[in-house]
N, C-alpha and C positions, 0 to 999 in steps of 0.2 A: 475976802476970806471965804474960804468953801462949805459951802453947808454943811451942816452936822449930817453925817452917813446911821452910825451905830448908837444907839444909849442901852448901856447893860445897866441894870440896877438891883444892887442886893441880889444876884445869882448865885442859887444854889443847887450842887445835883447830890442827889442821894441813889446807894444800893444798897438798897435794905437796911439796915443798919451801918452799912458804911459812908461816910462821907466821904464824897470826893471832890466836893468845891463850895465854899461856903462866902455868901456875902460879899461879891466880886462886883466890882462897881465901874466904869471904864467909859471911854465916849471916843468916837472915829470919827473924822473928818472923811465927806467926800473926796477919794484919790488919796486918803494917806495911807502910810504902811505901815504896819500895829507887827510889830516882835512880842510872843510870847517867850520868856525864856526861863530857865528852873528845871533842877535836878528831873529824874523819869520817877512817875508817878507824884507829881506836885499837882496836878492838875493840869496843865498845857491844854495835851489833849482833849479831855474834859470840856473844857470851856469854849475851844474850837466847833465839837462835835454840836455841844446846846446852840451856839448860836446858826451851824448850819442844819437842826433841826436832824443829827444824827445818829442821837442816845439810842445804847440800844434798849429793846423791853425792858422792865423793872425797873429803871432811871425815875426816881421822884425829882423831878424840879418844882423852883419855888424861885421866886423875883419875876421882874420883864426883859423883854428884850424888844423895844425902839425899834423905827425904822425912818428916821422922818423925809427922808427925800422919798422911799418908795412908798410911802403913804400907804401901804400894807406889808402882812405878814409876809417872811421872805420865804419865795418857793425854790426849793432846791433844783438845780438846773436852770434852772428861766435866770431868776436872780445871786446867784450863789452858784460858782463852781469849787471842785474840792480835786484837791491834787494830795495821794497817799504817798508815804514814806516808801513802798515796795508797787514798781509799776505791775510784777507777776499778780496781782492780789487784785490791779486794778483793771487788766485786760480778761477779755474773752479767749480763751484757746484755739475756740472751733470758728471764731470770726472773725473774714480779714478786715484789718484795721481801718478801711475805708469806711466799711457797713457801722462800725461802731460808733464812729465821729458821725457818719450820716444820721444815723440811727437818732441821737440825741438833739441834734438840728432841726429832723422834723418833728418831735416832740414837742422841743421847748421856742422854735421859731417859728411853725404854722407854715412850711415851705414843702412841697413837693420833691422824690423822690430823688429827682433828676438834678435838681438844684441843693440838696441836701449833698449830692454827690460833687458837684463842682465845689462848693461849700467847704468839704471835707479836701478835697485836694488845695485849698488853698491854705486850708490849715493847715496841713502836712508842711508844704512849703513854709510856712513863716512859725512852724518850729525847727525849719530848716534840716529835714528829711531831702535827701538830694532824690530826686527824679521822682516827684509826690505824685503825678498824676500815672507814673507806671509801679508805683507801691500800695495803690489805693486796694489792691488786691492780695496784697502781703499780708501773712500771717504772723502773732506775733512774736513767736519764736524764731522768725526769720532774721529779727531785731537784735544789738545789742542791746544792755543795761541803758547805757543813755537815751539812746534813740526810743527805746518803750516811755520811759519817764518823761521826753519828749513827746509822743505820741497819746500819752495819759493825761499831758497837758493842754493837749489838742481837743480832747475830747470834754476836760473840765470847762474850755472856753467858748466849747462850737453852740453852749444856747446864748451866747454873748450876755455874760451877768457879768453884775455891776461891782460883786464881792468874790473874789477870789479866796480860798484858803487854801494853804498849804501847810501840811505836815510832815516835818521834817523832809523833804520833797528830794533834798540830795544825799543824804548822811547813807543808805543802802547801794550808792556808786563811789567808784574810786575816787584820788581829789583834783587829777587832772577836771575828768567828767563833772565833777560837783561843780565847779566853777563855770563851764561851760553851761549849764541848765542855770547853773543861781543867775547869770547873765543875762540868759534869755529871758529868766520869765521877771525877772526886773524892767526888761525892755519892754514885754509884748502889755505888761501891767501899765506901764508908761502910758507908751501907744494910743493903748485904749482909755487912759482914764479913769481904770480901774481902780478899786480899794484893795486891799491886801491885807490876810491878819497870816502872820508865816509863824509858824511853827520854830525854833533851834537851840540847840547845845550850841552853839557856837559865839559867844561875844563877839566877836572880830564880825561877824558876820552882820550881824544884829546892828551893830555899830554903823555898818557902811551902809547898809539898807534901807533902815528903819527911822522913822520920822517918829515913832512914839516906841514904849518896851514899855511891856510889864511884866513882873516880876514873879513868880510862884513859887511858892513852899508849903508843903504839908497842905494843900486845898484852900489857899487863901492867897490873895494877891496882894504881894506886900507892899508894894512899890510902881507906880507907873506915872508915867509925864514924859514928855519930849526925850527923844534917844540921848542928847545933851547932857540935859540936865542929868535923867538917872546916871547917868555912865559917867557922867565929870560930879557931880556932887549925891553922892548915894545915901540916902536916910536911914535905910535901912539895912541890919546889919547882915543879913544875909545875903542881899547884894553885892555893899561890900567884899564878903569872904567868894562869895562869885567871881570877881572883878579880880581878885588877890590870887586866884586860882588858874584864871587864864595863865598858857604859858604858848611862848612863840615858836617859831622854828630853830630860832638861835638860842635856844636854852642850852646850856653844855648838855650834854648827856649823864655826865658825872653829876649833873647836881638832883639832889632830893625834891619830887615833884611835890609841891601842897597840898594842905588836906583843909577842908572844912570842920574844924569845932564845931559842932552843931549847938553846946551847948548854950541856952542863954537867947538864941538866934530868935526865937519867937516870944 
């Protein structure tokens, strides 16, 4: 059995007066993959951000947050890398993409300039960037959509941590491309050994992925356990109306898509 990775306990984040995550309680296995899923603004976010240490100012938090294989607090880059929903937000404009993967290499790995740059070409390659060590100079407008989001993943990994997040990481590229990224970084997470907590709307997705899901509505995590069990026997009922809501590609067109009752739900 793999050592315990994550222990959340009683997480809570506050703004100001707002709540946005209240008494969130969860545990990760080293190397498992943890699906957040739940409407936009449930928290998802939120909770991803607390544990990679990304709130921004004004955030009151309240509970802990565990680490017991890394026997300390987790530092963002060294231990924790973070992959965004929009790669434009996550690159530099004026810096080619080589320098930014190096960049974070010698930071968070203690390696020299030159080896920070081979480093970065090999990442390029195994997000599978064709001709990485004649891109390592490319700009990132030079890039599609995929290949940036590719390239953001590159840079989330180059201080080789041990926890991966991703948010919503494909939902801003088309769905050919979305499939191609969820692939890879399902593989390069493999790979390595990595933990994983992913961000999505997407059940199907969540389903094929995900070794555990938890659930959010309205800042509370209603439901989490093995992707199995939530998904084949749901406790709770806004799960369920989740699960009920999913529809496929073979939906007629003609037929009326479902809607969530909220009432009752919490």
């Amino acid at each position: 059995m793999s050592a315990l990775y994550l222990r959340v306990t009683d997480l809570g984040v506050r703004y100001g007066e707002t709540v946005a995550l209240q008494e969130a309680s969860l545990e990760i296995n080293q190397g498992e993959r943890l699906a957040l899923i739940g409407e936009s603004g449930s928290g998802k976010s939120t909770m991803a951000m607390a544990v990679a240490g990304l709130l921004p100012r004004g955030a009151s938090v309240i509970g802990t947050l565990d680490f017991p294989v890394l026997g300390h607090s987790l530092r963002l880059g060294r231990d924790v890398g973070v992959l965004f929903q929009d790669p434009d937000g996550s690159l530099d404009p004026v810096m080619s993409v080589g320098d930014q993967i190096a960049e974070v290499a010698m930071m968070h790995q203690g390696i020299g300039w030159i080896a920070a740059r081979v480093h970065a070409a090999e990442l390029l390659g195994h997000v599978q960037i064709a001709r990485p060590l004649t891109r390592l100079n490319s700009y990132p407008h030079e890039f599609s959509g995929g290949q940036k989001q590719r390239i953001a993943l590159a840079i989330a990994l180059a201080g080789n941590p041990s926890l991966l997040i991703a948010d919503e990481p494909s939902s801003a590229l088309d769905t050919v491309v979305q499939r191609h990224v969820v692939n890879l970084l399902d593989e390069l997470v493999r790979e390595r050994g990595m933990t994983l907590m992913f961000i999505t709307h997407d059940i199907a997705l969540a389903s094929e992925r995900a070794d555990k899901i938890g659930v959010l509505y309205q800042g509370r995590l209603v439901e989490f356990g093995p992707a199995a069990e939530v998904l084949g026997s749901p406790r709770h009922a806004y799960t369920r109306a989740l699960i009920n809501t999913h529809i496929s590609l073979d939906t007629p067109h003609s037929k009326r898509l479902p809607e969530i009752d909220k009432a009752g739900l919490v």
